[in-house]
Phi, psi and omega in degrees: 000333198278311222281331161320308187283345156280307228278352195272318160355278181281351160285309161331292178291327187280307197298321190300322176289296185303350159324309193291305196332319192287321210297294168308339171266353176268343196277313190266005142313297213277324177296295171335325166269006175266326162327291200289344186291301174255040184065358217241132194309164168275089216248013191229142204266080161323326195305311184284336193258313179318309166313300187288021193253291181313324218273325168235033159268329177286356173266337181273319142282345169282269193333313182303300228069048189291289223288329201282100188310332181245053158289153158318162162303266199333292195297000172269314188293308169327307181280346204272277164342297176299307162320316223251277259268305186285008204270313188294347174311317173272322175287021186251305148342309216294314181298332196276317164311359250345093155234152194259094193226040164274131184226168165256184171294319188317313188302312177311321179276340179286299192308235174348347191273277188306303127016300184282329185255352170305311172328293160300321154306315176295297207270013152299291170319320214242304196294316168291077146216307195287311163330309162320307204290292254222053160321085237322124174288153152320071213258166163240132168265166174222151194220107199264357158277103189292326177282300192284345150292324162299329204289296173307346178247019157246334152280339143300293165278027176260260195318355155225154163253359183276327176245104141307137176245092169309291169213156201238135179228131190284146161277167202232214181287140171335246247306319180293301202303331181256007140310293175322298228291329200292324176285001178236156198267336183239169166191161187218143181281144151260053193069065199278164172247178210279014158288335182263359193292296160326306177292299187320309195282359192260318169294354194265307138036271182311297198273351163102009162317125184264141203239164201203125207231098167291135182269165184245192196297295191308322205282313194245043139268337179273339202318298192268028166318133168270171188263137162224177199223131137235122197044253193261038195228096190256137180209162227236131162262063212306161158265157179307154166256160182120190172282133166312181174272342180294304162288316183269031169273260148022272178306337188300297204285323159314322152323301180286318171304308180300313172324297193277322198290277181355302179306283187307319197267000198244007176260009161273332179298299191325296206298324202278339181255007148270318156311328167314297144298324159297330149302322166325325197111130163087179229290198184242319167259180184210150183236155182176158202272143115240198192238143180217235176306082204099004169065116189211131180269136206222142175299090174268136176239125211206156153305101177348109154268322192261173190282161201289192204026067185276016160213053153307267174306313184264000169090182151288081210233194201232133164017356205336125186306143190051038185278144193269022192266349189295139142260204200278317211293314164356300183297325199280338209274326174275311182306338147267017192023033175299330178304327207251001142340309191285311186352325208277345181286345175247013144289322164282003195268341196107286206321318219240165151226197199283311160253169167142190168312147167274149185279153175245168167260154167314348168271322195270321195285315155314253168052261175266323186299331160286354154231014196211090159296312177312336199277013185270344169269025160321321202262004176301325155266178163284127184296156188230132142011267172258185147164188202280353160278323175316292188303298193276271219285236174196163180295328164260038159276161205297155187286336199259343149278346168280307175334284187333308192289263174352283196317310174281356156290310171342285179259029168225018156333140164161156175292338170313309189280002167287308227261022163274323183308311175262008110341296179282357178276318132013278188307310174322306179313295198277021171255112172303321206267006169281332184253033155284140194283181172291148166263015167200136187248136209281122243227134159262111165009107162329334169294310201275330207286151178221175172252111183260000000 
């Protein structure tokens, strides 16, 4: 494993360096050939302009997670693709520092073309290089759910190359549990229980085994523990979950600043997809309680996907893949998640914030709470427009991995991680298989159906 983590090191640092390399030889490729095509003077200072070119492609790829080779293809090109459009963004920039960076478009489209196919060669070349190298380790999962251990070892392997998970195992005895654990270089935990937590990770430890912990409720309240001492006594301090008052001041005024510029720059879009829908027939928004910070319910709002009173007969229940209550223009508005537009209105009202929990309703939350007590601490923040169970997960994930998910957003807040979220919320948009319904939708208690 020691001799795996330089090669991942130094592959790393050779990609990381020629990343720039490509970059910076491509931005002064396409200005030279837009010179020479047309004629046109030399009007860009390199001396001045070249550092701030390096200084924020390498900070603009490392925030994408450009370096990390062992992403999907398609999500390194996403971030990769999205880096280059913002690096000339900041460099467009420039005149107002006065550095002498005047282009035309022509230059710009050139400049971003050669950028975009320099790019596409690195992560042809580096992504088959890291693979060669750097081959899916062998894993054993342990599980005490036989179902819910495949289901997780299958989402290892579709979603990484870095681990194959070879057998999913119920736990037994030491002894058994450290035989399996000698044939294998990894192995990942499921909610191991905590007699067996102390030997594995001290084998894993030893042997230089790389271990993998899915986590539970305890694993991420302790996650940002601070080390405190009483005399000779080192102890884990947790912190509370939710925000200081210092992050949600903060967070508010980036809310309203986003919020508002969105409304404006989205309102020619707005008008065209309220005509749209309003030819469909019936209202243009759709309205609906859901519950959000401190759990106080709030008016949530979107563009109609469905036909109306689309839970008439049936109360409250969730989506279904292929559900026929979707209409048509309804499939295009969710599958670009163009329906959640009127949303930034309710982020500037306060209800909403940019990231966070997605908001629920008050029947699902009622619910998932009898038997996931934990999903109640959802409301520690304000529900959000996106956030990482949006981004990692999907609309039918499981209730007990979007918890999971929320919580670890929770208590691992900062704004760097809002502006990876709404990065990667892009890439989610332009992923079909994120806005799919449940294949099977949880039916509400007779007592409980309403008309919504």
């Amino acid at each position: 494993m020691e001799g795996r983590q330089k090669k991942h090191t130094f592959l790393s640092g050779v990609a990381a360096v020629c990343a720039v390399l490509f970059l910076t030889a491509a931005m002064i490729a396409g200005i030279y050939v837009e010179q020479v095509l047309w004629g046109l003077p030399d009007r860009v200072n390199f001396r001045q302009c070249l550092p701030w070119f390096v200084l924020f492609s390498v900070g603009i790829l490392y925030f994408n997670s450009v370096f990390d080779l062992s992403r999907r293809m398609h999500h390194l090109a996403f971030s990769v693709f999205g880096s280059v459009l913002l690096v000339n963004i900041f460099m467009m920039s420039l005149p107002f520092f006065e550095v002498l960076y005047y282009v035309q478009i022509t230059t710009l489209f050139l400049m971003v073309l050669f950028e975009c196919l320099a790019m596409a060669g690195w992560i042809l070349l580096f992504h088959r290089l890291w693979y060669r190298y750097n081959p899916p380790l062998s894993t054993v999962l342990f599980c005490s759910d036989g179902k819910r251990g495949r289901e997780i070892a299958e989402k290892i392997n579709r979603r990484t190359a870095a681990n194959r998970v070879e057998r999913v195992l119920p736990y037994g005895s030491e002894q058994d549990i450290l035989s399996a654990l000698a044939k294998y270089p990894a192995a990942v935990l499921v909610s191991p229980p905590p007699e067996i937590k102390n030997f594995v990770a001290l084998d894993c430890w030893d042997s230089g085994r790389e271990l993998i912990v899915v986590p539970d409720i305890y694993e991420l309240v302790i996650h940002n523990a601070v080390l405190t001492q009483f005399d000779d006594l080192m102890a884990y301090r947790a912190k509370s979950i939710g925000l200081t008052p210092e992050q949600r001041f903060f967070k508010r005024a980036a809310d309203i600043a986003g919020a508002f510029l969105a409304l404006v720059l989205l309102s020619p879009l707005f008008l065209v997809v309220s005509v749209i829908v309003k030819q469909d027939g019936g209202p243009v928004f759709f309205s609906q309680n859901r519950v959000t910070l401190g759990d106080k319910v709030f008016r949530l709002y979107k563009f109609r996907t469905m036909v109306p009173d689309a839970e008439r007969e049936t109360g409250p229940v969730l989506a279904q893949r292929d559900d026929p209550r979707i209409t048509r223009p309804g499939r295009w508005l969710r599958r670009t998640r163009i329906d959640e537009i009127p949303q930034f209105w309710n982020v500037l009202k306060g209800d909403m914030s940019l990231v966070g929990p997605r908001p629920e309703r008050e029947h699902f939350i009622e619910l998932y709470s009898r038997t996931l007590p934990e999903y109640q601490y959802r409301t520690k923040v304000r529900a959000g427009l996106t956030g990482m169970a949006h981004v990692i997960g999907k609309y039918n994930t499981t209730p007990e991995e979007r918890i999971l998910l929320d919580l670890t957003y929770i208590q691992n807040f900062s704004f760097f991680l809002d502006l990876k979220i709404l990065a990667e919320t892009v890439r989610v948009v332009c992923t079909k298989g994120y806005a799919e319904g449940v294949d099977t939708a949880p039916a509400a208690p007779e007592k409980e159906k309403e008309r919504v």
